[in-house]
N, C-alpha and C positions, 0 to 999 in steps of 0.2 A: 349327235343329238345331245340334248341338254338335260340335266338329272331331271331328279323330281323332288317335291316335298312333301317326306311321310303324311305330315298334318293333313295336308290337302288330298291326298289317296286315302288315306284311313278313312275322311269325314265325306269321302266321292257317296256314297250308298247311300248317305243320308240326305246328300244334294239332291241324287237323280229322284228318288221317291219325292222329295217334298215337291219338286218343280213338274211332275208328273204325276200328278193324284191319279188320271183316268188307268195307266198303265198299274200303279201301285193295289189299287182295289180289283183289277183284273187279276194280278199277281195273288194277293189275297184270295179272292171267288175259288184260284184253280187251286191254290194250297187247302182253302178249308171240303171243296169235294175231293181234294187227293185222301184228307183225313178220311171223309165218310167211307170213301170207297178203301183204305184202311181195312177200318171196322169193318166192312160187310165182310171183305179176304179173308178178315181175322177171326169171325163166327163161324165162316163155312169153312175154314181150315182143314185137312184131312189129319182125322190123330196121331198118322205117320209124320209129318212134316210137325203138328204138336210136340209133339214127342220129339222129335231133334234139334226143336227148339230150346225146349228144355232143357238136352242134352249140353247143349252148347253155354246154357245160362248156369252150367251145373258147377259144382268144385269139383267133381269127381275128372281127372287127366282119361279124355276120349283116348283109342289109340288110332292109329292114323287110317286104317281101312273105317273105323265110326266116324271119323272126322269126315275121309270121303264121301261117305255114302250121304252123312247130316249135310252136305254141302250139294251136294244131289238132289234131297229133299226141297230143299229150301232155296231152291236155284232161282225158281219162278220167284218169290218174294225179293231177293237179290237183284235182278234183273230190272224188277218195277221199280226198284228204288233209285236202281242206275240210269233209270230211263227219266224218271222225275227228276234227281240232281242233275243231268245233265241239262234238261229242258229249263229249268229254272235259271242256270247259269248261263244260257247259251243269252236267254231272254234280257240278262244283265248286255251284256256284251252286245249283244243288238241294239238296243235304249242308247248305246255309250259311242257304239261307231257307224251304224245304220240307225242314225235319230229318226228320219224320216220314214222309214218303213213301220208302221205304226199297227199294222193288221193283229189283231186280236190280243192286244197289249204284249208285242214282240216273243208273245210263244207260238214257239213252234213243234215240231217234230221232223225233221229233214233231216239233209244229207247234213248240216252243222253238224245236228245232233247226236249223229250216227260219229261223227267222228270224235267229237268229245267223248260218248259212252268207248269206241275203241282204246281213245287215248286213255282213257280211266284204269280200265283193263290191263295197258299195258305198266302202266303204274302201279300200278299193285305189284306184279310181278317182281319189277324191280325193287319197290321197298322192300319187298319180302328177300329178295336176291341182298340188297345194304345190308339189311336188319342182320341175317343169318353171318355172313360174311367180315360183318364190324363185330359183331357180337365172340365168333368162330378166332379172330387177332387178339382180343381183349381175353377170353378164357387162353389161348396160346401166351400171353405174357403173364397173367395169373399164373400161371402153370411153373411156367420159371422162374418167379418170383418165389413160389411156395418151395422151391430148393434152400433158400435161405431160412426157412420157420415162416411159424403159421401169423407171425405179426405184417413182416412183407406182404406174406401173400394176399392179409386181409386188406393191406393198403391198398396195395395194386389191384382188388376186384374193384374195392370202392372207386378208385381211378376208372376203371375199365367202363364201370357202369356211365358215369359223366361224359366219358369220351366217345362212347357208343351214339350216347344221347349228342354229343353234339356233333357227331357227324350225321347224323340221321336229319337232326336239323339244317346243318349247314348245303347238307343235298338236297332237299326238300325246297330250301329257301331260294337257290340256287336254280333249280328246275319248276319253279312254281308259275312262270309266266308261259308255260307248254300250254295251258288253255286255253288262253288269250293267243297266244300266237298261234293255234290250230284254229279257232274261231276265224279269228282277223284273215290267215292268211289262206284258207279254203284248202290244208292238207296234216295231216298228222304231221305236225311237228314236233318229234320226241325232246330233242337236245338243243335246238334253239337256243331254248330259254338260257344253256350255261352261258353260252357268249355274251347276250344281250345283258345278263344278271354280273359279269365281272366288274369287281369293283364298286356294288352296289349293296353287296348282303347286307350292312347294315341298315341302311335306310327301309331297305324292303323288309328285313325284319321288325325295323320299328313301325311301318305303316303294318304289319299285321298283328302286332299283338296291342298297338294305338285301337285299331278297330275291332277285336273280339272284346278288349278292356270297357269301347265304349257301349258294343252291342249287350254286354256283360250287368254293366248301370242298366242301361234301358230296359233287359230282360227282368232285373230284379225288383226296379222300380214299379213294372207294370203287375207283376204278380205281386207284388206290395199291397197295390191298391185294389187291383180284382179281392185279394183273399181278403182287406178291410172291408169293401164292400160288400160284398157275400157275407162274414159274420159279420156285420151291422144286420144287415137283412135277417139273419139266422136267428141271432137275437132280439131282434124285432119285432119277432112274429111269434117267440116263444121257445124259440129253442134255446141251444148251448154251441159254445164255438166248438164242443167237439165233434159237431156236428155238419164242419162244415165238410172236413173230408170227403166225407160220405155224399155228399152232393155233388163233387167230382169225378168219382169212381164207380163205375158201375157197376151193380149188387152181382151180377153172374154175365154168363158172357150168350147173351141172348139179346138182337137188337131190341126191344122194348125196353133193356135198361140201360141203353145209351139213349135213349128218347125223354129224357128231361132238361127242364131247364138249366141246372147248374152244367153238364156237360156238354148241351150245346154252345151255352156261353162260352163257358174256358175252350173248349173246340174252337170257337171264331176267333178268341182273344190269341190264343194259341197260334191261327193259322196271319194273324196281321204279325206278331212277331216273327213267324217264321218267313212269313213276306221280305220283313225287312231285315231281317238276320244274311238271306240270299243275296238280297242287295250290297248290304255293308259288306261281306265276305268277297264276292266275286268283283268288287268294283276294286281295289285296290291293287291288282296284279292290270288291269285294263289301264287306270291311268299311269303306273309304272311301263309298262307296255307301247303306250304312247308318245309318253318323255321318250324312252332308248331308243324307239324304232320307227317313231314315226307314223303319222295316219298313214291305214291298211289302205291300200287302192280299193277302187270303188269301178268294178267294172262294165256296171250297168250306167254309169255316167257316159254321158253324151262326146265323144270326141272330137279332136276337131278338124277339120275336115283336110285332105293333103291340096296343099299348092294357095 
């Protein structure tokens, strides 16, 4: 199969949305009620699960049975999130290789889905297996390093830290099309992705940080002009721009004070970004995916007949 061109993966998400409004505003609808229903989880929270949320946002070093247990708590909120990132990005991938299948702006929740939130799961495990592992070699060579004095050894952490960092990367970059090819090819595919990725890391690194760079502009651009417009209004009317804050954040955590106008606004403005944030993100491992390996079979297509 034939490569691909980063420019052209990077800038895929912004294709498929602009040639697709009806799917793109579906995309949007379910992102801005995934928000509300948020905030309703978020009111009715139990102070336990509070509470280890907290925990976890804390400086204070949990120890590993509070780590478990805050990981317990808060399993249900984990879970919804992995069920949403899944469902979002399966919906890319549907739009990109099942154009036709058009039913509720390509979200779903199925067997895809299930299989992507598996693969996720098992991803995690294993960053956490690199991280520990890259990290576990690089203090072992600091270590030896520190036999010579503490000027070595301060080199060789500093080393250590970059080289941890870019194996972390270079694996990551490397196994990044395991979505797309669990999507595409209807089975967990954990390790696919290294085969199809040899020989490619850079390019597929430059189509990804091409497209957080560009989604990056667009994010900044748009709260640019929200928070100008919002204090022009603020202003306008008599206030002060430091007053716009305040128009975004809600005074306590009681739904009547998410029920104004400035935080439904930024909630909708918030939820077309995040729209198209899902898009640009997950389209660029799809048209990579494609260059290497080829359109996924289509086995609901008609065959043709023997003899």
């Amino acid at each position: 199969m034939s490569g691909f061109r980063p420019a052209d993966a990077a800038l895929e998400g912004f294709r498929i949305t602009r040639e697709n409004p009806k799917a793109f505003a579906i995309w949007v609808a379910a992102t801005f009620a995934t928000s509300v229903l948020s905030v309703v989880i978020d009111i009715n929270l139990p102070d336990s699960v509070r509470q280890g949320l907290t925990s976890i946002s804390a400086d204070d070093t949990m120890t590993a049975r509070q780590f478990v247990d805050t990981l317990i708590l808060i399993s249900p909120v984990l879970v919804l999130g992995l069920v949403i990132q899944s469902i979002m990005a399966a919906a890319v991938y549907r739009l990109i290789f099942r154009h036709d299948d058009t039913r509720f702006g390509y979200l779903r929740l199925g067997a895809d889905e299930l299989r992507l939130m598996a693969l996720s799961v098992i991803y995690v495990f294993l960053t956490i297996g690199l991280v520990v592992g890259a990290a576990a070699a690089a203090g072992i060579v600091a270590a030896v390093f520190s036999l010579a004095g503490p000027t070595p050894a301060a080199l060789a952490a500093s080393v250590g830290v970059f080289a941890v960092l870019g194996v972390v990367v270079y694996v990551l970059v490397r196994l990044s099309l395991a979505p797309v090819a669990t999507f595409a090819e209807r089975r967990v595919a954990v390790f696919e992705s290294w085969g199809l990725t040899r020989g490619y890391f850079w390019p597929l690194l430059g189509a990804y940080v091409l497209a957080l760079a560009c989604i990056a502009v667009i994010g900044f651009l748009i709260l640019t002009v929200f928070m100008g417009v919002t204090g022009a209004i603020v202003v306008g009317t008599g206030g002060q721009l430091n007053d716009v804050k305040a128009l975004i954040q809600p005074k306590d955590n009681s739904l009547s004070s998410y029920l104004s106008v400035g935080i439904i606004a930024y909630t909708l403005i918030s939820a077309v970004f995040s729209a198209l944030y899902n898009a640009v993100i997950a389209s660029p491992g799809a048209v990579a995916y494609r260059a290497l390996h080829g359109e996924p079979p289509r086995p609901w297509a008609a065959q043709p007949e023997a003899g």
